[in-house]
N, C-alpha and C positions, 0 to 999 in steps of 0.2 A: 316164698318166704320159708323160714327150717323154724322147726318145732327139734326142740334139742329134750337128751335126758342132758374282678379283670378289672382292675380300678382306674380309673379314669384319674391322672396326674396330672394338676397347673406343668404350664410347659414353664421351662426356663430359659431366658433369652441370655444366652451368653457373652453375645456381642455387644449387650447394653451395657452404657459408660456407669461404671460404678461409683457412688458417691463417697469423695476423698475426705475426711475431716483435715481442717488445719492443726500443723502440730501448737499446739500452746507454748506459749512464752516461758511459761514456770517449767517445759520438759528442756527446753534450751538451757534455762539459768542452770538446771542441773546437772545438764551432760556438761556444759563449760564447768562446775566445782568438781565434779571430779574428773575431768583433764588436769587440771591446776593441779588438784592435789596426787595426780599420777606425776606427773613432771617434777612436782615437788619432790616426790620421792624419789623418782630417779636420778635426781639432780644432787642427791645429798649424798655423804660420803657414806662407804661401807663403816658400820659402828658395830661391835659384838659385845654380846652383853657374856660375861665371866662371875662363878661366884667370888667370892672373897678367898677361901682359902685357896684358889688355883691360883687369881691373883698374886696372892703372896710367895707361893711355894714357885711359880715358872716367870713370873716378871719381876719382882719389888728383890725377890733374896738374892737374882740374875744378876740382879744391877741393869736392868732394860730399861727402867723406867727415865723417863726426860721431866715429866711434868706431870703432876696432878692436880685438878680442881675439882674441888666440892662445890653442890650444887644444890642450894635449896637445903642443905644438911638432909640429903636422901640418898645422893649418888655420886660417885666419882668418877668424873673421865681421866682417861688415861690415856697419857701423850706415850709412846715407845721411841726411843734415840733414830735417829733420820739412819744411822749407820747402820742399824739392825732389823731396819723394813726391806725388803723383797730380798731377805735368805732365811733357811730354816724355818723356824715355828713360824715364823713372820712375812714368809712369801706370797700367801696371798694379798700382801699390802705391797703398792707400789713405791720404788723406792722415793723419797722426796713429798712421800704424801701427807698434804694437814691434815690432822688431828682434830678429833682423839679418834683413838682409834678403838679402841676400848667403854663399856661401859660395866661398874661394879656400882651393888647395892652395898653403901654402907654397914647400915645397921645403925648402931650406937657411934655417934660422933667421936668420943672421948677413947674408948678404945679403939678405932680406926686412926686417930691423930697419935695415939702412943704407939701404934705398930709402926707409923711412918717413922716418927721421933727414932724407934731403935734401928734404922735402917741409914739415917741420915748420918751416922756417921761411917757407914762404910762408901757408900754413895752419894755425893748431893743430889738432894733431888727438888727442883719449883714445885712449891707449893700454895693454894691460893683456896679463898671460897667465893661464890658468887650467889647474888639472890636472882632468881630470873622468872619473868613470867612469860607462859605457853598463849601468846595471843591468838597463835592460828588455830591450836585446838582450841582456846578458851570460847572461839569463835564457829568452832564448826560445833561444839558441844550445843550450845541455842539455836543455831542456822538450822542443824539435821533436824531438830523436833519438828520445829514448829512448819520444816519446810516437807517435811514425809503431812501431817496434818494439814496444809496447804492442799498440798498437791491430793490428796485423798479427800477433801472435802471438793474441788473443782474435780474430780475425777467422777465422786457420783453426783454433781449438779447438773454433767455433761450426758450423765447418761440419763437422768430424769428429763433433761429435753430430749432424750431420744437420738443422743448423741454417740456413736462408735466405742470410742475409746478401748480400751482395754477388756475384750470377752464378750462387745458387740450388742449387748443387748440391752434392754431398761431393765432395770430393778424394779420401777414403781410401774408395768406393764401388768403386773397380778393382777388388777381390777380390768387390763382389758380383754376384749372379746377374742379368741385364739380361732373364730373359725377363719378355713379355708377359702378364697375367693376366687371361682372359676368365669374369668370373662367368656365371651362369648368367641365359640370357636375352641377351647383350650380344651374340653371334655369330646372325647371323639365317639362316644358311646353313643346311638340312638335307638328308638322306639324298635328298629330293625332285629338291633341286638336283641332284645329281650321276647323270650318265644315263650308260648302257651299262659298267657296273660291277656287274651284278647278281650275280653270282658273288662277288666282292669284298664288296661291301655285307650280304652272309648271315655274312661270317667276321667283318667290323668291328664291323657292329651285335650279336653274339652279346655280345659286349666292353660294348657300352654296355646292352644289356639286363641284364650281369650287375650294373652298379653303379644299376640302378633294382631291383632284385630280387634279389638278392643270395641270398633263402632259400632260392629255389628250385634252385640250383646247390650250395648249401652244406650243403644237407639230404641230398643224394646221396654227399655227401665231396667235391667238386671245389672245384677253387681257381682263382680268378682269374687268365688269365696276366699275368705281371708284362712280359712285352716283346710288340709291335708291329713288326713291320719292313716298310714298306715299299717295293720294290724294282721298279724298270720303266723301260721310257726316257722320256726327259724331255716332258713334257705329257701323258703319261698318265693326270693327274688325283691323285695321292699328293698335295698340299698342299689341294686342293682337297676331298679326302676327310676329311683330320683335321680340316678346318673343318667337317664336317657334322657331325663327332665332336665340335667343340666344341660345336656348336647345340645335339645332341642327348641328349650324356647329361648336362645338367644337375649337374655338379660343378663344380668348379672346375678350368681347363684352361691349363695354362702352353704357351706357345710359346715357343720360340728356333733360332736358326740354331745348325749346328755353329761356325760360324768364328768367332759370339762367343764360345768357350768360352778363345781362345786369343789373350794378347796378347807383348807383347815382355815383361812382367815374371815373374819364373820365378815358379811356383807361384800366379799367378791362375787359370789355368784350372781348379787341382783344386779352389780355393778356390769357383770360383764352381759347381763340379757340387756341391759338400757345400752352400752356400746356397741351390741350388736344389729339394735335394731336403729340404734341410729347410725351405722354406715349405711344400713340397706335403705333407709327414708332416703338420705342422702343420693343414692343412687337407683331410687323407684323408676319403675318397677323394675324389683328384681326378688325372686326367693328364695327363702332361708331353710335351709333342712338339718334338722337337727335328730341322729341316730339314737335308738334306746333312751326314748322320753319316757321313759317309766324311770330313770334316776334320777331324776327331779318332780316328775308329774303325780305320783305317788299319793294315792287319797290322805288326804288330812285329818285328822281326830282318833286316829285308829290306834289302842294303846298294843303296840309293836313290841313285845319283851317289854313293855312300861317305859320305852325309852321315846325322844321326839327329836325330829332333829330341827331346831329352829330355823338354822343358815339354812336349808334343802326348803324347807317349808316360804323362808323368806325369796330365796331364787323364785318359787313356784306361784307366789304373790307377786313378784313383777314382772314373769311370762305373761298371766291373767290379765297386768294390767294393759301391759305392751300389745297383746292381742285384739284387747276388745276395753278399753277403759275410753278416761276421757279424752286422751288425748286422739287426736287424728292418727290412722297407721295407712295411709289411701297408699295403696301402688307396690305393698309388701303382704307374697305368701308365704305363709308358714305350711311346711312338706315336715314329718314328724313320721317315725318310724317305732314300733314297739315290736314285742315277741307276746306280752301280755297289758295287753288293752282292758283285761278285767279289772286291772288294780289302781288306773288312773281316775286321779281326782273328776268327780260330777262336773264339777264349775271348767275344767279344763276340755271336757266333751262336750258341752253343749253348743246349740246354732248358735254362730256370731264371734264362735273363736274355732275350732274345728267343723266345719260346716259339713264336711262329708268326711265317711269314716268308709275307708276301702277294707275290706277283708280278703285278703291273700289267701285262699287253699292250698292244699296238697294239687298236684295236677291230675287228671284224669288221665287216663290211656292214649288219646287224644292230643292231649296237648303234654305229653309224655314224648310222644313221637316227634312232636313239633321241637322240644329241649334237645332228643336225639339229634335231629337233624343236625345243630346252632352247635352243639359240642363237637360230632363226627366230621368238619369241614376240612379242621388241621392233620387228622390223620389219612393215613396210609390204609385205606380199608381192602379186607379180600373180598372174592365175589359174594361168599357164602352169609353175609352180617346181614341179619334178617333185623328192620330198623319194627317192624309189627312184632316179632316173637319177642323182642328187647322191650319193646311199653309195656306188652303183657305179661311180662314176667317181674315188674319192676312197680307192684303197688304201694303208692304208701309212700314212695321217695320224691323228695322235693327235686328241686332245679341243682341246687350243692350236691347231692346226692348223687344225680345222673352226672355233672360233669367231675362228680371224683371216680365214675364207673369207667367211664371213658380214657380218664388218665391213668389209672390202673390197669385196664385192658393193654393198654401202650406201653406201660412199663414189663407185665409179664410179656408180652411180645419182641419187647428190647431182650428180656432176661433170656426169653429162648432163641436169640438169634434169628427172628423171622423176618423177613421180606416185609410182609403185609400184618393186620393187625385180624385176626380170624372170629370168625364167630364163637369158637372155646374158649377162647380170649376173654371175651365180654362175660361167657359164664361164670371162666373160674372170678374173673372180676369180680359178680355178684356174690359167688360165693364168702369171695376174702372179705368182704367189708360186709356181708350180713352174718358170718358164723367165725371171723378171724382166718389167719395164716393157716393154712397145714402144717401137722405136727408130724413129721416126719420122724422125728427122733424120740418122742412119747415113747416109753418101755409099756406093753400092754402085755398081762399074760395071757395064755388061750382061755382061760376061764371066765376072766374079765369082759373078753372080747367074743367071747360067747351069749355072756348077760346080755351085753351092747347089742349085739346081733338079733338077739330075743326082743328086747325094749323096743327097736326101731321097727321088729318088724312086726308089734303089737298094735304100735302107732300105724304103720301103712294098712294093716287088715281091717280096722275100726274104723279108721277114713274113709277108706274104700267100699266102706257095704254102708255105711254111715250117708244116709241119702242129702244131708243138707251140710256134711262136712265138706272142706277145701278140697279143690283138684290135686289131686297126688300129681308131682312131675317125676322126683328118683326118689329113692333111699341110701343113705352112704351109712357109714362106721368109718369112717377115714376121719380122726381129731381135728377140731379145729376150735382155734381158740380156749375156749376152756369149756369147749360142747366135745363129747366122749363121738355123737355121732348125731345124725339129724336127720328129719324126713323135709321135704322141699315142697311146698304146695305154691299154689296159684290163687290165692285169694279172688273171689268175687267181689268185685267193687257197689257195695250195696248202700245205700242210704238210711235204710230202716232194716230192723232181725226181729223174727217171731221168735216165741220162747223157747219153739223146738229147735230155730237154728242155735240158738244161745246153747242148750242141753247137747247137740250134736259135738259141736263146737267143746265142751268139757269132757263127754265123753271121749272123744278123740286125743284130748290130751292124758287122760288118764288111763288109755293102752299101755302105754307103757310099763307102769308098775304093772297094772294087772295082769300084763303076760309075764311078767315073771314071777308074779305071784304062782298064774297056774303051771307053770315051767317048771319052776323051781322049789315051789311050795315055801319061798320066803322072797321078801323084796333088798331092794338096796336103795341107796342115796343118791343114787343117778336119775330120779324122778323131781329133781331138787326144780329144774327151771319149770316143769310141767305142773305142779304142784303150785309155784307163784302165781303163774296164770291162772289156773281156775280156781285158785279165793278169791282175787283180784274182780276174776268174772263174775264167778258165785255170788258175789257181795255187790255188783251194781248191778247185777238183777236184781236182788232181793231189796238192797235201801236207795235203787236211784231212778230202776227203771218199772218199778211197781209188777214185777213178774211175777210176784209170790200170793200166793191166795191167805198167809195167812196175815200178813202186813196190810194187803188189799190194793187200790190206786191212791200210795203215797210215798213219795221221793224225797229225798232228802240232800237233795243234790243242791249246790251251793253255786249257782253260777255269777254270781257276784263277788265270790270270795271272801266273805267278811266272817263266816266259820272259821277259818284256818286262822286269823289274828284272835280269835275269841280261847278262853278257855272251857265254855262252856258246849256241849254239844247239841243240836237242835232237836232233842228228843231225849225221852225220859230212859234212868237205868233197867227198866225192865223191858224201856222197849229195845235195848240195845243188847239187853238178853235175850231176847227175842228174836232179833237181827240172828246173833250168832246160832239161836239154836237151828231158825231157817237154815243157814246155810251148810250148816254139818248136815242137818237132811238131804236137805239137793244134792250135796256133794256126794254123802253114800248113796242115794238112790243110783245117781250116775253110774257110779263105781261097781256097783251090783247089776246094771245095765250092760256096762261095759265088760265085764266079763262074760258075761250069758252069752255076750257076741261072741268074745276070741273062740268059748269053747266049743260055739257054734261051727268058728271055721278054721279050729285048732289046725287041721291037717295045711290047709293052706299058708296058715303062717308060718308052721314047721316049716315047710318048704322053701318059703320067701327068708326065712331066718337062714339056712345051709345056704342056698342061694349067696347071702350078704358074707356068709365065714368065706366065701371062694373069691367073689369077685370083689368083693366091700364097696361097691356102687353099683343102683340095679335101679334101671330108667324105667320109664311108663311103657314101652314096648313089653320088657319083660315081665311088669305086673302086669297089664292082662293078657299076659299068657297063663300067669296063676292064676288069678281073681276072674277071670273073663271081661264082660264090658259092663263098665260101670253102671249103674242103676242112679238117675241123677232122681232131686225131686221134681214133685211136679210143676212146680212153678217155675224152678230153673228150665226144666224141659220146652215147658212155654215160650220161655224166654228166647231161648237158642233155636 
């Protein structure tokens, strides 16, 4: 580690006959009105609408005009002489063709009839009025409403049965249940797939052996458990395990997230936990897994910002009941995944609705090796990939972790054009995803990069003579990320820390300023990430882990979680005066430790620092050729 200054998809059968709706009678009567009224219109003569004065000025002053009728006293058509259609202005009208050919807005009746009047004696002209009524529009005018409101009310009755129509889906389907349904066969994922889980895989698979076998369990008096809870930090493999669960016990297996359970309309969410678990009654045995049950599962009474959410609250009261209430649920398991299990409701953990609560770890080295394996199958590996030096360098990273080491190794192996995928590969791999990309293009001046040089190789001398600190592996000054430079260690994978590994462990991290304190005779701000870590530290020894003599054996650790929704904290302000002043002591003691080291082995870190300004990466080889051979402590010594 650096110290800085496959989803399983329902198949789809494409050859299955898909289900046709019939077209409706009300889409027929519509496509036949507007045929009719296309035909209508193409069947009708060309008519152009003119205003009044062109009228008057290129036809009536022309002497063009044949005939005029008024219409409704709104409009006048206009007939033009049979002799004067298809020439001139009038070409586009065929010759011999009926009339009108024209259409003008009157206006005012009375001066419309006295411009004809003074025209009529240079030219006769027929003139007439007529009263007429529009029955085909006065008829489409009431047909189109009431028949767009027709056809839209049969449009969503069609799709509230669950019927096609138009964008395929139900409207009134919000109340139902949206999980996934993997038959048996469709998930191709099994227990095989899933590596360093073996602990795990004995309690999950007992579950799926009992719905292949069922007598065997049943002849004894036991009963099936009715809950699954999965609980671990995130990548641990819990989503990836109910997939092996769907592969493998051959029933029928629903999936869904929690956060589908919960929309903005009140009462979908309970709606759709009763829909879901009555397909799976429906189709017992078979079970239900539902991802990130902490978005509904969520303890109840807890005033959250003073806000509640009823609907979340009401989903979480007919989970409770659907699990373990009055009614029968015989033949239906519930598999349930979280990242925190500390925050789910009482009533939702207890026997008779979760009946076994599996806890997911980080993996051990061990079964580190066994994830290597199950990732490294699809690559191109060279001789040199040491699958042991790759666990042990790699503590602390889940199952996610290791197969994104892997497809990273693969890609700088595409980038540099290689044959095979090499063991430098793998490192810079670790590197990029635990301290970021290299900065290649970072502007560093020598001064800067002198400090850098100093700070890392303060860190590597204090670790190094530091008997209960981490294995040193290199030291770099090459940027990455938004770390100036880093030192690399190997963490011991320890279950329990004495208070001097705790102190080792701080002192180590605060090398760094203080060689440049003694370097320099001032510090900088490149101490920023070393400095998080040991308050961080400093303060759960002192309020969590009872390390401090003056606190005594009392923690204040909150493993239920119900501090952090509180305003109040669980101890008095003097004692949290207290707290603070503990930890500024431990932290200068260290700090005052921590120097008395460097300037103990001033000379050797000089050197390790020059060292770093030439090469800017400096592996365990050539630390102890500085430092010599490590002095481990003596319990680790024991150990090894």
């Amino acid at each position: 580690m650096a110290s800085s200054g496959n989803s399983g998809q329902p198949n789809n059968d494409n050859n299955a006959p898909k289900n046709r709706q019939p077209i409706s009678w009300l889409w027929i009567i519509l496509l036949l009105v507007v045929v009719a009224q296309g035909v209508f219109m193409l069947n009708s003569p060309t008519v152009k609408t003119v205003n009044l004065s062109q009228f008057r000025r290129d036809m009536l002053e022309t002497g063009d005009v044949q005939k005029i009728v008024v219409v409704n006293n709104k409009k006048a058509e206009i007939y033009i002489k049979t002799d004067k259609l298809g020439q001139g202005k009038y070409s586009e009208f065929e010759k011999g063709q009926k009339g009108p050919q024209y259409v003008v807005n009157i206006g005012s009746l009375e001066n419309f009839e006295s411009m004809i009047e003074e025209e009529q004696g240079k030219s006769p002209i027929e003139y007439g009025v007529e009263e007429r009524t529009d029955y085909w529009g006065t008829v489409l005018s009431w047909v189109i409403p009431f028949g767009v409101l027709i056809l839209l009310w049969v449009f969503i009755l069609n799709r509230a049965r669950g019927g096609g129509g138009i964008g395929g889906g139900n409207i009134f389907d919000f109340g139902k249940s949206k999980a996934t349904l993997f038959q048996k066969g469709e998930s191709k994922i099994t227990f095989d797939d899933v590596a360093g889980l073996d602990e795990v895989k004995v309690e999950v698979r007992e579950v799926v052996d009992f719905l292949k076998n069922p007598d065997r369990y049943t002849k004894l008096g036991a009963k099936i458990p009715k809950g699954v809870l999965l609980v671990g930090p995130p990548g641990t493999g819990k989503t990836l395990l109910a997939k092996a669960v769907a592969g493998e016990a051959g029933v029928p297996f629903y999936s869904m997230s929690g956060s589908e359970f919960v929309e903005m309309f009140v009462g979908v969410g309970a709606s759709r936990v009763r829909d879901l678990f009555r397909k799976a009654k429906q189709n017992a045995p078979s079970i239900v897994f539902i991802d990130e049950i902490d978005a509904i599962g969520r303890s109840r009474g807890k005033a959250i910002s003073f806000q509640g959410n009823d609907e979340r609250e009401n989903t979480l009261n007919q989970m409770l009941t659907e699990m373990d209430g009055f009614g029968s649920n015989s033949g239906v398991i519930v598999m349930a995944a979280t990242n925190r299990g500390e925050i789910l409701d009482s009533a939702l953990l207890r026997p008779g609705r979760f009946d076994r609560q599996i806890y997911l770890e980080l993996p051990t080295k061990k079964e580190r090796e066994a994830i290597f394996k199950v990732h490294l199958k699809p690559l191109r590996l060279a001789s040199d990939v040491d699958l042991e030096q790759l666990s042990s360098q790699t503590p602390g990273f889940s199952g996610a972790d290791i197969a994104n080491i892997c497809n990273e190794a693969a890609l700088i192996a595409a980038r540099k054009n290689k044959d095979y995928v090499e063991m430098m590969d793998f490192m810079d791999a670790v590197d990029r995803i635990v301290a970021g990309l290299e900065k290649t293009n970072r502007v560093i001046t020598d001064r800067e990069k002198r400090i850098i040089a100093y700070h890392e190789a303060g860190h590597a001398t204090a670790s190094w003579h530091l008997p209960n600190a981490d294995s040193l592996l290199k030291v770099s000054i090459v940027p990455r990320g938004r770390s100036l430079g880093a030192a690399w260690y190997l963490p011991e994978e320890k279950v329990i820390y004495t208070k001097e590994q705790f102190m080792d462990r701080i002192c180590s991290a605060l090398a760094g300023r203080a060689s440049e304190e003694i370097t320099f005779g001032k510090v900088s701000s490149g101490a920023l990430d070393d400095l998080e870590k040991v308050t961080k530290q400093a303060y759960t020894m002192v309020a969590y882990y009872g390390l401090n003599e003056a606190l005594g054996n009392i923690s204040y650790y909150d493993s239920t979680g119900q501090y952090e929704t509180s305003f109040q904290k669980p101890y008095s302000e003097a004692t949290a005066q207290k707290i603070d002043d503990e930890v500024r002591k431990l932290v200068a003691g260290a700090y005052e430790r921590t120097k008395n080291l460097l300037i103990q082995y001033k000379p050797e870190m000089e050197t390790l620092a020059e060292m770093l300004l030439k090469k800017e990466v400096v592996y365990k080889k050539d630390l102890e050729d500085i430092f010599g051979e490590r002095q481990l402590a003596e319990e680790e010594s024991e150990a090894r």
